[in-house]
C-alpha positions as CSV (number, residue, x, y, z in Angstrom):
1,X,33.2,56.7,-45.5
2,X,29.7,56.2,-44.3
3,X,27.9,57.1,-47.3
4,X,27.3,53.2,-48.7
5,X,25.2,52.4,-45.5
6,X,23.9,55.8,-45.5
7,X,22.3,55.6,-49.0
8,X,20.9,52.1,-47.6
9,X,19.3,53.3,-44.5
10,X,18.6,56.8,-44.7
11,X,15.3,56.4,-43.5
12,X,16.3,54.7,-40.2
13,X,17.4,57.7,-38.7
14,X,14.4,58.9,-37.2
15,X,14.7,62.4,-36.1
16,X,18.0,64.1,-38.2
17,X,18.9,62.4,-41.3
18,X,22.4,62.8,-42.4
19,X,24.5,62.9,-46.0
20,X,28.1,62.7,-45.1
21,X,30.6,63.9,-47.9
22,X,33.5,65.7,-48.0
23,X,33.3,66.4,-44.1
24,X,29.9,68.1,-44.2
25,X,26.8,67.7,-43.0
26,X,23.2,68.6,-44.6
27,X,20.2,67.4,-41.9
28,X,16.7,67.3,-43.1
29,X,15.6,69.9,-41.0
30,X,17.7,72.0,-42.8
31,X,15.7,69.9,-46.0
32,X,16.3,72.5,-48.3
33,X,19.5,73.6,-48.3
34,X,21.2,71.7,-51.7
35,X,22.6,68.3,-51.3
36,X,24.2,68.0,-54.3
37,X,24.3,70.1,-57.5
38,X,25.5,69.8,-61.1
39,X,25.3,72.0,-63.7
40,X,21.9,72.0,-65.0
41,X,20.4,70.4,-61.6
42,X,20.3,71.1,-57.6
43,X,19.1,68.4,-55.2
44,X,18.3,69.3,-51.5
45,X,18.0,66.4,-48.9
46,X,14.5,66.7,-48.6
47,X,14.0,65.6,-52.1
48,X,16.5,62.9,-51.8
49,X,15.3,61.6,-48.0
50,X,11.5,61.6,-49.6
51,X,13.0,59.8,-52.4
52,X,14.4,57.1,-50.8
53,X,12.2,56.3,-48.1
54,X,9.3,55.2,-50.1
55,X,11.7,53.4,-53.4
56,X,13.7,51.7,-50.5
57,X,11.8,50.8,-47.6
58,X,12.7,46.9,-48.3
59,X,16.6,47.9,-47.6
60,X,15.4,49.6,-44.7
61,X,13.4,46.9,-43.4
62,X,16.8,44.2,-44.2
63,X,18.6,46.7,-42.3
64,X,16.5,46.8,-39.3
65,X,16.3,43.1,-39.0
66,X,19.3,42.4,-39.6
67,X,20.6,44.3,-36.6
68,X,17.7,43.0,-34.5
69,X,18.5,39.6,-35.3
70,X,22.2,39.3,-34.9
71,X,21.3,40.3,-31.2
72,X,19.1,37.9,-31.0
73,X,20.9,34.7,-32.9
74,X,24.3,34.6,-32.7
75,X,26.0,32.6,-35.9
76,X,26.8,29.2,-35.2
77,X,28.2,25.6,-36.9
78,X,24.6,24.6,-37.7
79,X,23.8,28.1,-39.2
80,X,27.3,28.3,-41.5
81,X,26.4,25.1,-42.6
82,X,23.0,25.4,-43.9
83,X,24.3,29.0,-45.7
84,X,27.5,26.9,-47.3
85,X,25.1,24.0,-48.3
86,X,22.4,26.1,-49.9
87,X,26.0,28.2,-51.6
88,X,26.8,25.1,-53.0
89,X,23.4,23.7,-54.8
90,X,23.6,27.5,-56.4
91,X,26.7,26.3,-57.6
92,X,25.9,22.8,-58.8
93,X,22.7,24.1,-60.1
94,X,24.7,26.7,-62.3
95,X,27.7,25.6,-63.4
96,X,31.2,26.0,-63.0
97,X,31.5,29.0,-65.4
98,X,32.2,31.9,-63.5
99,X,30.4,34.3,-65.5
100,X,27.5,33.2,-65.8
101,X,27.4,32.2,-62.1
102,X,27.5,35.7,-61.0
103,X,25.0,36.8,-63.8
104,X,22.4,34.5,-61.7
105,X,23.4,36.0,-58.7
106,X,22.4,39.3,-59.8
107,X,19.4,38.4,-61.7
108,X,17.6,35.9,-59.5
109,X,19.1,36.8,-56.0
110,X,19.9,40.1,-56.3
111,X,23.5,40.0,-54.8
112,X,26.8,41.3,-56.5
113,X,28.6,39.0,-55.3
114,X,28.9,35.9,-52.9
115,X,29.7,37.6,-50.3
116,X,26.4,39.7,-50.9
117,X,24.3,36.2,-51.5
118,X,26.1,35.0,-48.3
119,X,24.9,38.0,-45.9
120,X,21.5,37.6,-47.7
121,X,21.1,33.9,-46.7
122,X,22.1,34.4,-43.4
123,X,19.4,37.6,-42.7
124,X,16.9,34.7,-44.2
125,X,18.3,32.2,-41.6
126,X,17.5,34.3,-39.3
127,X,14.1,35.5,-39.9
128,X,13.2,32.0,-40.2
129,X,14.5,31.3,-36.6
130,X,12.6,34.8,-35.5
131,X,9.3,33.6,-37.5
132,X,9.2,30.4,-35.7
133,X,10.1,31.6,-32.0
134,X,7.8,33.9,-32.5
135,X,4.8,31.5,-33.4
136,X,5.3,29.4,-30.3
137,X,6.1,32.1,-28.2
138,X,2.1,33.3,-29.5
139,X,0.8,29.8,-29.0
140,X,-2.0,29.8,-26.3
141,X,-2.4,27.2,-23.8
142,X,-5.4,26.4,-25.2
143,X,-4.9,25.4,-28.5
144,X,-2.2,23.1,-27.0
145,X,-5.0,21.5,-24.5
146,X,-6.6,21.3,-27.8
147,X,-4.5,19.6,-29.6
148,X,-3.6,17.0,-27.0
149,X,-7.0,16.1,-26.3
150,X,-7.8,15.5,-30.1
151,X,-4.8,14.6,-31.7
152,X,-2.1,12.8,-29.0
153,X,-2.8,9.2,-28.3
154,X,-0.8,6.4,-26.6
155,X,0.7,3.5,-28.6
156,X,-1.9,1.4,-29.9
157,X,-1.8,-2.4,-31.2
158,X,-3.1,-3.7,-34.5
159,X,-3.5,-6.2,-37.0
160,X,-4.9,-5.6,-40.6
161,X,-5.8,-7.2,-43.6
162,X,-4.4,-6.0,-46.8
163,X,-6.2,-6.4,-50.0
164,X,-4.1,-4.7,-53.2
165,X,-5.5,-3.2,-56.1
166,X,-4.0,-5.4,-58.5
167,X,-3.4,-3.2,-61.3
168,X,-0.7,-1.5,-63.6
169,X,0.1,2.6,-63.3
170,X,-0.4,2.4,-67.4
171,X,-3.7,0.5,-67.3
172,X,-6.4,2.1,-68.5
173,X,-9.3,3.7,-66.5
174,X,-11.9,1.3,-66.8
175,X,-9.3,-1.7,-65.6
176,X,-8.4,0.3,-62.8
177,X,-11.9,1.1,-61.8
178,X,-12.8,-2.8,-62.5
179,X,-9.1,-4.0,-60.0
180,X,-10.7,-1.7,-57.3
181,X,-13.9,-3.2,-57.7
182,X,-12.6,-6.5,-57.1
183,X,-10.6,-5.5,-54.4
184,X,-13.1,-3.9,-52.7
185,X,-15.9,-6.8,-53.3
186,X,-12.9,-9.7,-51.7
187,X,-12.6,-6.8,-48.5
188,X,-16.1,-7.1,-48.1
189,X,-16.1,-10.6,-48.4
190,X,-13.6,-11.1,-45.7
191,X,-15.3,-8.7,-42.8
192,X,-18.2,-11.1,-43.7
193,X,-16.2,-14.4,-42.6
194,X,-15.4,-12.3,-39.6
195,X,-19.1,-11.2,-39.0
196,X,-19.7,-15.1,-38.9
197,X,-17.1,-15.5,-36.0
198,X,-13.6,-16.9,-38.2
199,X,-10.6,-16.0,-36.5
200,X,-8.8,-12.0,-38.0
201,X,-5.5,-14.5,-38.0
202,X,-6.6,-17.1,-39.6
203,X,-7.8,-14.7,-42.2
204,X,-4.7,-12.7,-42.6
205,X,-2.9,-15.8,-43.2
206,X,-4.9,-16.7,-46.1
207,X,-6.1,-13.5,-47.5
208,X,-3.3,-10.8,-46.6
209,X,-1.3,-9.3,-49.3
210,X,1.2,-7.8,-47.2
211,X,3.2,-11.1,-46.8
212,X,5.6,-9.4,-44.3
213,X,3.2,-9.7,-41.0
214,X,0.6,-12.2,-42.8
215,X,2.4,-15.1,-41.2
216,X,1.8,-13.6,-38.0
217,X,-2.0,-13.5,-38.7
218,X,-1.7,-9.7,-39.4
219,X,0.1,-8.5,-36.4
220,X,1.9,-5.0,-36.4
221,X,2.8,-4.4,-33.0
222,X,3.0,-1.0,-31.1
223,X,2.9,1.9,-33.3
224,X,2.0,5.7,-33.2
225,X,-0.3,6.5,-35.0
226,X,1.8,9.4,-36.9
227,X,3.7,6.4,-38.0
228,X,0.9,5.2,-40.3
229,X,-1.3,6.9,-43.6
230,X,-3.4,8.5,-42.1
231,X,-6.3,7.0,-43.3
232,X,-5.1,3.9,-41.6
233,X,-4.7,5.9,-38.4
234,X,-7.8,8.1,-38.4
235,X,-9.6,4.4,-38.7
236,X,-7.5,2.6,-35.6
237,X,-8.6,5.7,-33.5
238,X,-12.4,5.2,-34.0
239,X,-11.9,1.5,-32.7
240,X,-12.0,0.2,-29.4
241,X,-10.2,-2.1,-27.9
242,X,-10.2,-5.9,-30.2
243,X,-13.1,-4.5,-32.6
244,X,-12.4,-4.3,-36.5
245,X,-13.7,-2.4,-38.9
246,X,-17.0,-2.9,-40.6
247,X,-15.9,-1.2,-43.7
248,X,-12.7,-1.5,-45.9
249,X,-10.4,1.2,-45.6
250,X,-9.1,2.8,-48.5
251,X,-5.4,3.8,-48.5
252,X,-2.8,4.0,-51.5
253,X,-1.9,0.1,-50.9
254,X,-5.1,-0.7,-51.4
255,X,-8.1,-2.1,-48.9
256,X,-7.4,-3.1,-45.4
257,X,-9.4,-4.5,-42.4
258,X,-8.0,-4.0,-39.3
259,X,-8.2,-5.4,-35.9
260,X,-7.1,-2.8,-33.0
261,X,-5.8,-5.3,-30.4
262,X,-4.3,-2.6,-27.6
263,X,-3.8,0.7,-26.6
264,X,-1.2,2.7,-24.4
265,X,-1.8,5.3,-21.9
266,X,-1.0,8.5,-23.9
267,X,2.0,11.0,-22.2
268,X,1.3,13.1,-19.7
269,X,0.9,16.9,-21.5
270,X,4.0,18.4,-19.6
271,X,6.1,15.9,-20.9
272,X,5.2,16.6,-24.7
273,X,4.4,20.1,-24.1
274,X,7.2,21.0,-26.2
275,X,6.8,18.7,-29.0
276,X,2.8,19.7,-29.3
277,X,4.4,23.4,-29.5
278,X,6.5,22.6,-32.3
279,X,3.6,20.6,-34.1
280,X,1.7,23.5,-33.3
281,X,3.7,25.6,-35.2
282,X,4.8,23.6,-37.9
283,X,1.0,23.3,-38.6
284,X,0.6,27.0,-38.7
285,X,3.3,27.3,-41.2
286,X,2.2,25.1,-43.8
287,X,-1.4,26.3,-43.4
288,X,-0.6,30.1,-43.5
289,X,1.0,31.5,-46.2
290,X,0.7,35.0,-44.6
291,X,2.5,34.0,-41.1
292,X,6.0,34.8,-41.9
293,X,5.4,38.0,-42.6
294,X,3.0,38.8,-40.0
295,X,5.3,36.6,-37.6
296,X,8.2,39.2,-38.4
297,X,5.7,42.5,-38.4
298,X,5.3,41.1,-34.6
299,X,8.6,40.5,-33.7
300,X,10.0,44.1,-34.7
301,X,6.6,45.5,-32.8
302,X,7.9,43.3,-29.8
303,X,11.4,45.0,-30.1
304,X,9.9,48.3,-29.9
305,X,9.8,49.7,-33.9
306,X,8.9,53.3,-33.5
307,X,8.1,55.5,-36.7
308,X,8.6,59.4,-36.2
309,X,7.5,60.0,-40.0
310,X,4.1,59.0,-41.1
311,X,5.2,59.2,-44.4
312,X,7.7,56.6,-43.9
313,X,5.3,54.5,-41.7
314,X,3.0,54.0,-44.8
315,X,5.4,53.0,-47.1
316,X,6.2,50.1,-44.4
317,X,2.7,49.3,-43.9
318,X,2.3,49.3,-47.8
319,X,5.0,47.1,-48.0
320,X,4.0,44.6,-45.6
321,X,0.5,44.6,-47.0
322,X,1.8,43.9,-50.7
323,X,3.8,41.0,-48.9
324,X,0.9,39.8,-47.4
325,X,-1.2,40.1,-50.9
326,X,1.2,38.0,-52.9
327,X,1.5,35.7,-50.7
328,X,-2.2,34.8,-50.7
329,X,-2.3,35.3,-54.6
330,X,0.7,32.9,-54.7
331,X,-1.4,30.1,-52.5
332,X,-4.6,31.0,-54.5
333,X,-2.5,30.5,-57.5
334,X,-1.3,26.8,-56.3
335,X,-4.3,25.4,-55.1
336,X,-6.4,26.5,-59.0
337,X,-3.2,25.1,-60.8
């Protein structure tokens, strides 16, 4: 019988909507012939088609994606992994009690059963796959120019000072203030000896509170820049080639000075093209609450959704708009909390 899928996606069917029972046939052109009757009410199909496009236009979308995207991504290993990892933390999280493991299924994923939670983790797999393909497929050649003019640089070569702010997480906020003070002030002190031509080395080896590289008068080798805080790095960038900083830089160890001692030639852009594209993207991701869903309004535009009732092409719209809406509440929410 086709009536469960039916009931799901009734809306799909663009042109002639059917309700299959008992061998017959009712289309919606025919809207108001009776559906089904009982004995003090009659329902004809355009009652129930208007019904259930506009309550259930989020089944409809599932449905529509879900078709698109098993096209498009095939399951695989990595896939039936992530779904029987994220199966298992549900399970951890809720216990071994049967009971009140499907209970939570129902209630805060909305599945029946785990077959049900498994076939709704995999359509999120998948739109997740679809959001970001989409993204860098909309990427424009000039934001990654962009981005590898102002953010790409070649290895470069330091060697810092450290200064810690020697203080306990319990102190109070006037001993804090007054351990950052005197951190600060013996920073100071030091790019003064420098100023007066002492040796960075020498320096480190005395003053240096990170004891690892002190010994080697500060030295940290090659290094991207990713690889640091990124106050340290936004610092090393504005140096050139063996010049130090003439202010302390703040970072959560505490105050360094630092000495930018070399630099690399930085990749050529072809060769990282593709890892600027997935930076690229990852940035828009964690920047734009609103992408995903905008990112999978695109995609089903780009596989050719066509809507042959207006009525049902508002109650998508709506639905994608309230998406949209809560998802800019929700980050509203987080950043005033």
């Amino acid at each position: 019988m086709k009536n469960k899928k039916l009931l799901y996606a009734i809306g799909l069917l663009l042109v002639t909507i059917l309700v299959t029972g008992c061998g017959k046939e009712i289309a919606v052109k025919n809207g108001s012939k009776v559906a089904v009757s009982t004995k003090e009410q009659k329902y004809t199909a355009t009652e129930y088609y208007n019904k259930i496009k506009k309550d259930n236009i989020s089944k409809l979308v599932d449905m529509i994606d879900k078709d698109l995207l098993e096209k498009k991504y095939k399951t695989d290993d990595k896939e039936t992994e992530a779904i029987d990892k994220q199966i298992e933390q549900i399970k951890s999280y809720y216990g071994s009690d049967e009971n009140t493991y499907n209970s939570m299924l129902k209630q805060y994923f909305g599945a029946d059963s785990e077959k049900e939670l498994r076939e709704n983790l995999k359509l999120e797999y998948k739109r997740k796959l679809a959001v970001e393909d989409y993204i860098k497929k909309n990427i424009k050649d000039s934001e990654i120019k962009k981005y590898y003019d102002e953010k790409i640089f070649g290895e470069v070569k330091a060697s810092h000072i450290l200064i810690s702010i020697n203080v306990k997480d319990d102190a109070k906020e006037e001993d804090k203030k007054a351990a950052e003070e005197k951190a600060l002030k013996k920073a100071k002190k030091i790019i003064k000896e420098l100023d007066s031509g002492k040796k960075f080395a020498d320096l480190a080896k005395k003053y240096s509170d990170d004891k690892t590289n002190a010994v080697n008068g500060g030295d940290l080798g090659y290094f991207n820049l990713d690889e640091m805080v990124t106050e340290f790095s936004d610092a090393v960038k504005t140096l050139k080639k063996n010049e130090y900083t003439k202010e302390p830089v703040k970072t959560e160890y505490g105050y360094h000075i630092i000495l930018k001692t070399g630099e690399k030639s930085k990749a050529k852009l072809k060769t990282i093209k593709k890892d600027i594209i997935e930076k690229i993207k990852d940035q828009k991701m964690s920047e734009d609450n609103t992408i995903y869903y905008t990112a999978l309004k695109g995609f089903r535009e780009d596989n050719k959704i066509k809507w042959n009732d207006d009525s049902l092409k508002k109650a998508y719209d709506d639905y994608i708009s309230d998406l949209i809406t809560s998802a800019i509440e929700a980050a509203n929410s987080q950043q005033n909390s």
